[in-house]
C-alpha positions in Angstrom: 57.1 109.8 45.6 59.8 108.5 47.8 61.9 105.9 46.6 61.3 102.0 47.6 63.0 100.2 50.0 65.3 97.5 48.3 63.2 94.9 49.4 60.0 96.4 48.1 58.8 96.3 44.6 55.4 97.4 43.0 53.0 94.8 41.5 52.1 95.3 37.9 48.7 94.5 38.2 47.6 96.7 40.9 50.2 98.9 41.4 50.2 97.9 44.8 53.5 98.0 47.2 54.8 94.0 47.9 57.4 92.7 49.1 60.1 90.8 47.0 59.1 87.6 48.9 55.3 87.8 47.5 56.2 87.6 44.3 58.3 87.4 41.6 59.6 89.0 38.2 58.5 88.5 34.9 61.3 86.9 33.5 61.3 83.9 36.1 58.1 82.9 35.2 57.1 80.4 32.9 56.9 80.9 29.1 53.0 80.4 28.8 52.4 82.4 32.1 54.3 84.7 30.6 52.7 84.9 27.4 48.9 85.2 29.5 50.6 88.4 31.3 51.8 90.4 28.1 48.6 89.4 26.3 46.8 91.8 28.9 49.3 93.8 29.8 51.5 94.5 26.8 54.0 97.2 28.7 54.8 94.9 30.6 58.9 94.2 30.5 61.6 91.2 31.9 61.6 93.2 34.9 58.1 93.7 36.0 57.2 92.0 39.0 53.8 89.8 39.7 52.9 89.6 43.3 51.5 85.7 44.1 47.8 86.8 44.3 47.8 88.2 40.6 50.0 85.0 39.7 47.7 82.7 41.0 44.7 84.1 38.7 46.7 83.8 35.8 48.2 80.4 36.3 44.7 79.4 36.6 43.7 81.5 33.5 46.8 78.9 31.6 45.4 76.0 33.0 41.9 76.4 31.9 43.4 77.4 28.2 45.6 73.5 28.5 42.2 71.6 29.6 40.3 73.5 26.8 43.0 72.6 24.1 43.6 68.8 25.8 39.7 68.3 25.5 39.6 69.6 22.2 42.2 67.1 21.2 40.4 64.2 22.7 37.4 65.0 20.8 39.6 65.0 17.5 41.1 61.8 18.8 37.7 60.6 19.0 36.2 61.6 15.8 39.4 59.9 13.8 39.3 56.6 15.9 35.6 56.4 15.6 36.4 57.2 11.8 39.2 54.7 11.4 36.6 51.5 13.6 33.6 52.4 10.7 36.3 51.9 7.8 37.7 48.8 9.6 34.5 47.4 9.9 34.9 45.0 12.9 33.0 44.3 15.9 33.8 42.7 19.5 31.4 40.2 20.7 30.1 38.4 23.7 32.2 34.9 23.5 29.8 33.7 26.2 26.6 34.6 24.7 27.5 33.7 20.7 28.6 30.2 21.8 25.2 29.6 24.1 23.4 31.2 21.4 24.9 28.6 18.8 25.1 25.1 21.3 22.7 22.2 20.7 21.3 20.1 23.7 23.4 17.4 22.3 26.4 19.9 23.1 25.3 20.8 26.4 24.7 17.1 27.6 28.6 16.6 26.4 29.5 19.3 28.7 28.0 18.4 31.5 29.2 14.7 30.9 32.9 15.8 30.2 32.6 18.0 33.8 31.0 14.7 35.7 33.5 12.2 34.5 36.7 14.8 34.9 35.3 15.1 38.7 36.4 13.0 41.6 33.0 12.2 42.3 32.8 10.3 39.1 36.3 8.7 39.8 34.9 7.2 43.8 31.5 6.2 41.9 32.9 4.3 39.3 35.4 2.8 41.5 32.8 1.5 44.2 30.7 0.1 41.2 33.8 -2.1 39.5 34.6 -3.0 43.7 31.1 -4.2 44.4 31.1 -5.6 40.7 33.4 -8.0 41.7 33.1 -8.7 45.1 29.6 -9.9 44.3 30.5 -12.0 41.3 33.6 -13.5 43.5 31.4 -14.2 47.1 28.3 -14.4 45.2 28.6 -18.1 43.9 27.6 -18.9 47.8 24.4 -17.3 47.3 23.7 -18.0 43.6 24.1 -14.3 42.6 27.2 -14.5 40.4 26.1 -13.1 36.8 29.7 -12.3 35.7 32.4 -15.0 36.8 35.8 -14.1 37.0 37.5 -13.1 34.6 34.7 -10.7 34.5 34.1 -10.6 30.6 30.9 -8.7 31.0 32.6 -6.1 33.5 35.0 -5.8 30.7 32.7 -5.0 27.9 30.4 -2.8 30.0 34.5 -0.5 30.7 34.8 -0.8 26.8 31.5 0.8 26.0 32.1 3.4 28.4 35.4 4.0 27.6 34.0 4.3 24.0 31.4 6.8 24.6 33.6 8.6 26.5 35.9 9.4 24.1 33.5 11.2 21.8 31.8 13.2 24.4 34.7 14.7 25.4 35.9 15.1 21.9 33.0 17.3 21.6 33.8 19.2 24.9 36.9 20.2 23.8 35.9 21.4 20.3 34.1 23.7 22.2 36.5 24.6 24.0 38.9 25.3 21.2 35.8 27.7 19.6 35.6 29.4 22.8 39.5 29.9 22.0 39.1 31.1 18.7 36.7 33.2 19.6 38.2 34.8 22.5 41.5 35.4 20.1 39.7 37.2 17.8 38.1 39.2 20.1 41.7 40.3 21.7 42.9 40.8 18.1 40.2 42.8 17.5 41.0 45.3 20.8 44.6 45.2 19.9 43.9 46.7 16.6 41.4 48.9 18.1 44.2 50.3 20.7 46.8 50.9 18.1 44.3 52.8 16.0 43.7 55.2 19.1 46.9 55.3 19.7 47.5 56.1 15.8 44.7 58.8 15.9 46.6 60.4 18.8 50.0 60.2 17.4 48.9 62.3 14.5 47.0 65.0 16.7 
């Protein structure tokens, strides 16, 4: 056989003539592509060159063996996370539906109150009723229609008692509120721990 041209080389999968550029040698190949080749080809030295078809097949042969190990390791990951949420014994739950699920009409009439008076509307209402109050009770005497006269010591009682049922209302509002709070800390606590467990189960894969 007639020796090779300098820039020729003979692949060692087909024993096919290439040319330097289609390939490469062993040696310059990557430890686990290298590794794939000697497993099937045990002769095979440093020196031996690959031409870019054959590499391509076993580059993909390595990749399918990473996603079969990486898999296999999320499945372990899995099984220990899954193992470590049984012995922790905790649960995340729907804030939303646990509070409804719990509320009282009286609860849900102190809601809607707390969200009428915190509203503008209820700020222009209240505001035309004290104006009108007044102006009647003022004009009114006129006409014979004053029920309050100045210094309006009915108008005054009537802000008291709504001042005073107020308070309460809202009181109630924003101890709601503060379990809808609570309850949405617990649940973050609860999928902080459950994150540094999966990260824990990874860490000791």
């Amino acid at each position: 056989m007639a020796p090779l041209a300098s820039n020729k080389v003979i692949c060692l999968v087909n024993g096919r003539i290439h040319r330097v550029s289609g390939g490469d040698y062993l040696e310059n190949l990557d430890p686990s592509l290298q590794t794939v080749i000697k497993r099937d080809y045990p002769n095979a030295t440093n020196q031996s060159f690959i031409c870019n078809e054959h590499q391509v097949k076993f580059r993909l042969e390595v990749l399918d063996t990473l996603f079969h190990l990486d898999l296999q390791k999320n499945f372990t990951v899995n099984d220990r996370l899954n193992e470590e949420l049984e012995k922790a014994n905790f649960e995340i739950s729907d804030v939303e539906e646990q509070l409804e699920a719990q509320e009282t009409w009286g609860e849900r009439a102190a809601d809607k109150v707390t969200e009428f008076v915190g509203s503008w509307s209820f700020i222009l209402i209240y505001t035309g009723i004290l104006v009108v109050w007044m102006f009647l009770n003022v004009t009114g005497a006129f006409f014979g229609l004053e029920w309050d006269k100045y210094p309006f010591i009915l108008l005054n009682l009537f802000l008291s008692v709504t001042a005073a049922m107020q308070a309460p209302l809202i009181m109630m509002s924003q101890n709601r509120a503060a379990d809808h709070d609570r309850l949405t800390a617990k649940n973050d606590f609860q999928t902080n721990i459950k994150s540094e467990k999966g990260v824990a189960a990874y860490m000791k894969n």
